[in-house]
C-alpha positions as semicolon CSV with decimal commas, in nm:
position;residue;x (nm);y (nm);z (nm)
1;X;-13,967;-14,105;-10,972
2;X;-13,726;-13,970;-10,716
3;X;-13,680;-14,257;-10,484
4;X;-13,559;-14,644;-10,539
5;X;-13,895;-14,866;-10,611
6;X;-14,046;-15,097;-10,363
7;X;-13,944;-15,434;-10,386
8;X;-14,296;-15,623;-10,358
9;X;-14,225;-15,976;-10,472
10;X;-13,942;-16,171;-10,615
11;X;-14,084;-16,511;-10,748
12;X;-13,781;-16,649;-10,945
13;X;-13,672;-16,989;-11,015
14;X;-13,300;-17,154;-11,155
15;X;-13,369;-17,510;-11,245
16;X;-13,206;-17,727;-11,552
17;X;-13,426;-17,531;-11,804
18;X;-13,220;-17,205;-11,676
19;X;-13,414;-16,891;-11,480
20;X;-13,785;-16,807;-11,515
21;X;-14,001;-16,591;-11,310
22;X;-14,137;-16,235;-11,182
23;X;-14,023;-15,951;-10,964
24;X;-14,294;-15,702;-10,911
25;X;-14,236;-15,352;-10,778
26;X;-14,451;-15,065;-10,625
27;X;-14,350;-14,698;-10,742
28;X;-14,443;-14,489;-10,377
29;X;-14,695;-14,313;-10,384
30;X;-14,871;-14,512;-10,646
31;X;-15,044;-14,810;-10,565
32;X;-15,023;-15,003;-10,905
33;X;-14,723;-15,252;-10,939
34;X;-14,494;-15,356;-11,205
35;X;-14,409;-15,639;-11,365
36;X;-14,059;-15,717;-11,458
37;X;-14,017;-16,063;-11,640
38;X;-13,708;-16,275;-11,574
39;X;-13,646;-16,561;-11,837
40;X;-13,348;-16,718;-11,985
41;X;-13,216;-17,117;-12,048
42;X;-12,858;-17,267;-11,992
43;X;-12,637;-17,112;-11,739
44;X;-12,770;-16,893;-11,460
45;X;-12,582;-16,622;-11,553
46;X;-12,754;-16,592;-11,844
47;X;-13,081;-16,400;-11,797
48;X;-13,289;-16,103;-11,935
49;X;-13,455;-15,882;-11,780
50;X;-13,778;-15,674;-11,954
51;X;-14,061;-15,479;-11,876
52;X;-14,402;-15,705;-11,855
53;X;-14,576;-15,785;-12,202
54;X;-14,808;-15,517;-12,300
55;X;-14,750;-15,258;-12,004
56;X;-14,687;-14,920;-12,288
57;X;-14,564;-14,693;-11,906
58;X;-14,255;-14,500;-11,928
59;X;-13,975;-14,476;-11,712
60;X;-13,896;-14,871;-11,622
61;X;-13,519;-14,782;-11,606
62;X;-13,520;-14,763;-11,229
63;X;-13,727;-15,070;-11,231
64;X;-13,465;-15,285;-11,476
65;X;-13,213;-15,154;-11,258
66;X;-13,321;-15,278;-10,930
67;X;-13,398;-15,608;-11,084
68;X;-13,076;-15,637;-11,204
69;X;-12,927;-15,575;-10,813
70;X;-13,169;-15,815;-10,673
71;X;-13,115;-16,100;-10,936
72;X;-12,708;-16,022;-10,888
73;X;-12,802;-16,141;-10,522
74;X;-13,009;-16,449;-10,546
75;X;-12,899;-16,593;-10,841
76;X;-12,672;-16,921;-10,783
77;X;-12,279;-16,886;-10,872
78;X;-12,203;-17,032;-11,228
79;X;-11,920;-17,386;-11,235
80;X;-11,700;-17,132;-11,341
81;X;-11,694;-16,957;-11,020
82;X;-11,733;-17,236;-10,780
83;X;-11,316;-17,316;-10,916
């Protein structure tokens, strides 16, 4: 892959359980997406990223890394850095 992925959807959620949810991504020219699960519980700062259950595909690196911009973006600031 030479170029950045296509963002295709972001379906993420921060609620008192912590974050949950699904960004999917299109690698141009190929027309099958992937999955990149978003879970984690307490703060919303706290959150892992990984590669959908059961998808065996190489190179999700770019894929992880996007995710990590867009989630940098959305997610909501932490008490700590409300002060």
């Amino acid at each position: 892959m030479t170029n950045r992925p296509d963002l295709f959807l972001i379906n993420v959620a921060f609620d008192t359980h912590g974050v949950h949810g699904h960004i999917f991504f299109r690698d141009p020219p190929d027309t099958e997406l992937r999955k990149v699960i978003v879970h984690g519980t307490g703060d919303a700062a706290t959150y892992r990223l990984e590669p959908a259950h059961g998808d065996t595909r190489d190179g999700w690196e770019p894929f992880l890394t996007e995710a990590s911009w867009l989630m940098a973006l959305v997610r909501p600031d932490t008490s700590e850095e409300r002060r």
